[in-house]
C-alpha positions in Angstrom: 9.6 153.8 64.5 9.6 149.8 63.7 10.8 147.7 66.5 14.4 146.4 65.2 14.4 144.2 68.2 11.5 142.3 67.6 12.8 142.4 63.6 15.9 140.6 64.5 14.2 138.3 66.2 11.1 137.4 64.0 14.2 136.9 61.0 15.8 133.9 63.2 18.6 136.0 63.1 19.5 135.4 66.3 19.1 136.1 70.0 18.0 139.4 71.7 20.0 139.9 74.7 18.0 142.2 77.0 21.3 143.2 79.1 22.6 144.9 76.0 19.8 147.1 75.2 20.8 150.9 76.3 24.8 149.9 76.7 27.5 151.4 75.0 29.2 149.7 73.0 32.4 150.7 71.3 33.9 148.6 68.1 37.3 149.3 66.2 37.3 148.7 62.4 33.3 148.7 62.5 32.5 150.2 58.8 33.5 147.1 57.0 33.9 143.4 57.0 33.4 141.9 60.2 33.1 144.7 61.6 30.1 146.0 59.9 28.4 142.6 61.6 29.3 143.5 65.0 27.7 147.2 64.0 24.6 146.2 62.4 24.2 143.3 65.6 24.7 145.2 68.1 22.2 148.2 66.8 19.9 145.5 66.4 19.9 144.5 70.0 18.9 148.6 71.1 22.5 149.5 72.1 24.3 152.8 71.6 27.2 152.0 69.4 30.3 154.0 68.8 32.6 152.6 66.2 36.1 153.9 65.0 37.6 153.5 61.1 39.7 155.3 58.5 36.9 154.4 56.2 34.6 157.5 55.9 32.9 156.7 52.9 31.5 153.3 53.8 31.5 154.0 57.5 28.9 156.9 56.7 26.8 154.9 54.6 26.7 151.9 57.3 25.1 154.7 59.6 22.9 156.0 56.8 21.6 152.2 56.8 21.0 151.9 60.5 19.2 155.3 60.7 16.3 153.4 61.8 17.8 151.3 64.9 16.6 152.3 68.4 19.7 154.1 68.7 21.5 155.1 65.7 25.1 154.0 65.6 27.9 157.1 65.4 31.1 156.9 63.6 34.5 158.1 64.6 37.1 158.8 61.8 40.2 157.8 64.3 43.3 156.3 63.1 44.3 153.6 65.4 48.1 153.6 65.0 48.1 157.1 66.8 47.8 156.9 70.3 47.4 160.2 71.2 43.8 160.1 68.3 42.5 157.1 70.6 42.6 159.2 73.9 41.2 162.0 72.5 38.1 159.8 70.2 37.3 157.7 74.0 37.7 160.9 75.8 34.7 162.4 73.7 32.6 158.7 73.6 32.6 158.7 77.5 32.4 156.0 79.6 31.9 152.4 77.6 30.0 149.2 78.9 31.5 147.1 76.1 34.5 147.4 74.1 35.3 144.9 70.8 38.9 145.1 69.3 38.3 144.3 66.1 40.3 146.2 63.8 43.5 144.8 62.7 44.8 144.1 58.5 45.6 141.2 57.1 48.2 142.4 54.3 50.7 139.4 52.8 54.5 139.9 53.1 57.5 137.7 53.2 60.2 138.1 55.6 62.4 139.7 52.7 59.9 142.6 53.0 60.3 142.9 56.4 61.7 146.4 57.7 61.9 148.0 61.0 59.3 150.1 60.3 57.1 148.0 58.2 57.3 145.5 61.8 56.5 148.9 63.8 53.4 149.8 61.6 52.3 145.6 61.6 52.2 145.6 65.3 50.3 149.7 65.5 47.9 148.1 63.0 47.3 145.1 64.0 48.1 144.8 68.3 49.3 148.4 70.2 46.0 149.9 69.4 43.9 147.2 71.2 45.9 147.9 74.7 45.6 151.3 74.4 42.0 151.1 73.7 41.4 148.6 76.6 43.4 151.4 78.9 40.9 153.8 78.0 37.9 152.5 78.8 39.2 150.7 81.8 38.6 153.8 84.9 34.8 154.4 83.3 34.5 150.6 83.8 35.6 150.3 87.0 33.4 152.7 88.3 30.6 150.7 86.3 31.4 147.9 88.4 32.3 146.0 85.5 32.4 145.5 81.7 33.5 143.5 78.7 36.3 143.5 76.7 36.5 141.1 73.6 39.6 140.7 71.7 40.1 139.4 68.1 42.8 137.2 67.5 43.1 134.8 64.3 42.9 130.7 63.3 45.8 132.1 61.1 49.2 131.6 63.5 47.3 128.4 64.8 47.6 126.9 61.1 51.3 128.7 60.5 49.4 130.0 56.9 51.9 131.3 54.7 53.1 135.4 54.1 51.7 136.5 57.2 54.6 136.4 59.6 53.8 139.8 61.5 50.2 139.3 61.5 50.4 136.3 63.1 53.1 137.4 65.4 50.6 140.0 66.5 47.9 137.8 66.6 49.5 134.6 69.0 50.7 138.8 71.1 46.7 139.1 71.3 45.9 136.1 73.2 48.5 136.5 75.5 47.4 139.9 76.5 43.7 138.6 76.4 44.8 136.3 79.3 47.0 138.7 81.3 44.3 141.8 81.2 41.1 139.2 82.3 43.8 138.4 85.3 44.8 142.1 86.0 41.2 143.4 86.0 39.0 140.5 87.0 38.8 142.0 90.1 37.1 145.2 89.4 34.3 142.6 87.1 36.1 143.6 84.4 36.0 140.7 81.5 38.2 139.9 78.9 37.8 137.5 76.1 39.5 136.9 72.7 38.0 135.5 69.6 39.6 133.4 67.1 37.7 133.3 63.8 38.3 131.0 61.0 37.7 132.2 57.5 35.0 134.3 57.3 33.3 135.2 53.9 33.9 139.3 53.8 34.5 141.2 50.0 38.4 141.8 51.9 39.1 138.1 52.0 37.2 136.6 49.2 40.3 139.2 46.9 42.4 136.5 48.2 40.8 133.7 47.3 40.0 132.1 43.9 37.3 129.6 44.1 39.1 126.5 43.8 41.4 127.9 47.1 38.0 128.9 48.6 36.8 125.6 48.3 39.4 124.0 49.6 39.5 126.1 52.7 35.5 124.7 53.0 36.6 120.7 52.5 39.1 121.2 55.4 36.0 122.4 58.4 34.0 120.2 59.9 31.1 122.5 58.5 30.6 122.4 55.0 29.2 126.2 55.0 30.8 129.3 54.9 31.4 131.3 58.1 29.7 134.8 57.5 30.0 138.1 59.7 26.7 137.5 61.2 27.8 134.2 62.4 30.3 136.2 64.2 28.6 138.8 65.7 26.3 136.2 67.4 29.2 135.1 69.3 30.5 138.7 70.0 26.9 139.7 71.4 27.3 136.2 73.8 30.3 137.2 75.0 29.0 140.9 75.7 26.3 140.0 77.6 25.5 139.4 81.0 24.7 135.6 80.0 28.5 135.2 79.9 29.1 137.0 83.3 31.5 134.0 84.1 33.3 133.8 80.8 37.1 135.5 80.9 40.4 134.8 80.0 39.9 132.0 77.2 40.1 132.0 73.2 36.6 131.1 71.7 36.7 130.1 68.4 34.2 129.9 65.3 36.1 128.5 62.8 33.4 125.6 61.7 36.4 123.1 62.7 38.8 124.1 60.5 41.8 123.8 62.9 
């Protein structure tokens, strides 16, 4: 079987984090996107990766791809709006090391659109389903003596970016809860940490923009590059690791100085 580990590293493609090799890992929204980064990193570093999605088509083939990883990754058809589908999904998993909340949709609405339950479905989708998540894997990590727990909130509410009212309502919600959880469970080594990415280059966003708006998005960072998944991940895997055993509570953002 050829050594992924030492593939990664031989690529430059990032760091190899020895405290991560063997963990479990558990990522929400992991067959596309951003999420697929966070898959395909965290395979890479020889941990045993669980990731939830609706997606069945190309969370299949994103397994089919890692097939040769030290541990191949396993995908769990769960829809994240339903509470009752999360215990059950983390119930069969078993105890996690490492938990990422990354799943959450980005659709654009006005205020006019706005209905009771369009607002209840927003919030399922894009914030309930991480604290229900985070409740799940919280006993197992207790008796760990400790874990990590990495939110994903958004550069979007920071800038006040237009049509996304709800989104970013549940996004600003996410940081908030990142800080109250790494408070609540700090004590049992328990750490939680929230992510604010700018715009990052996946097929989802780039339908948004044209390339004049995508180029303008560029002129405004610091960093004249775009920000890609894997640019991500290397944060996520930072965060994750026992090199960070000190980091909790705060935002950490990778937005090439956008905001």
């Amino acid at each position: 079987m050829a050594d992924v580990n030492a593939d990664v590293a031989a690529a430059g493609q990032g760091a190899i984090y020895p405290s991560l090799k063997g963990k479990r890992v558990v990522i929400t929204g992991g067959g596309s996107g951003i999420g697929k980064g966070l898959v395909e990193a965290f395979a890479g570093q020889g941990a045993e990766v669980h990731f939830l999605d609706v997606l069945t088509e190309e969370s299949e083939a994103l397994v089919k791809a890692l097939e040769v990883s030290p541990i191949q990754p396993v995908f769990h058809r769960c829809d994240l709006k339903d509470a009752d589908a999360i215990a059950a999904c983390f119930d069969k998993i078993g105890p996690v090391h490492v938990l990422v909340n990354n799943a959450g949709n980005d659709d654009r609405h006005s205020l006019d659109e706005v209905t009771p339950a369009y607002f209840d479905d927003r919030m399922a989708v894009n914030l309930r389903h991480m604290l229900f998540c985070t409740k799940a894997v919280v006993d197992g990590m207790k008796k760990a003596g400790g874990g990590a727990i990495i939110n994903f909130g958004s550069i979007s509410w920071h800038l006040g970016l237009p049509d996304l009212v709800l989104y970013e309502t549940a996004k600003a919600g996410i940081e908030g809860m990142t800080r109250a959880l790494a408070r609540e469970l700090g004590p049992d080594g328990i750490r939680v940490t929230c992510i604010a990415p700018g715009n990052v280059k996946t097929p989802r966003q780039m339908k948004w923009y044209t390339p004049e708006g995508e180029a303008e998005i560029v002129a405004q960072q610091c960093l004249k590059g775009r920000i890609e998944p894997r640019d991500v991940a290397a944060l996520v895997l930072f965060l994750s690791s026992d090199d960070a055993r000190f980091c909790t509570g705060h935002e950490y953002w990778i937005d090439a100085g956008w905001r």
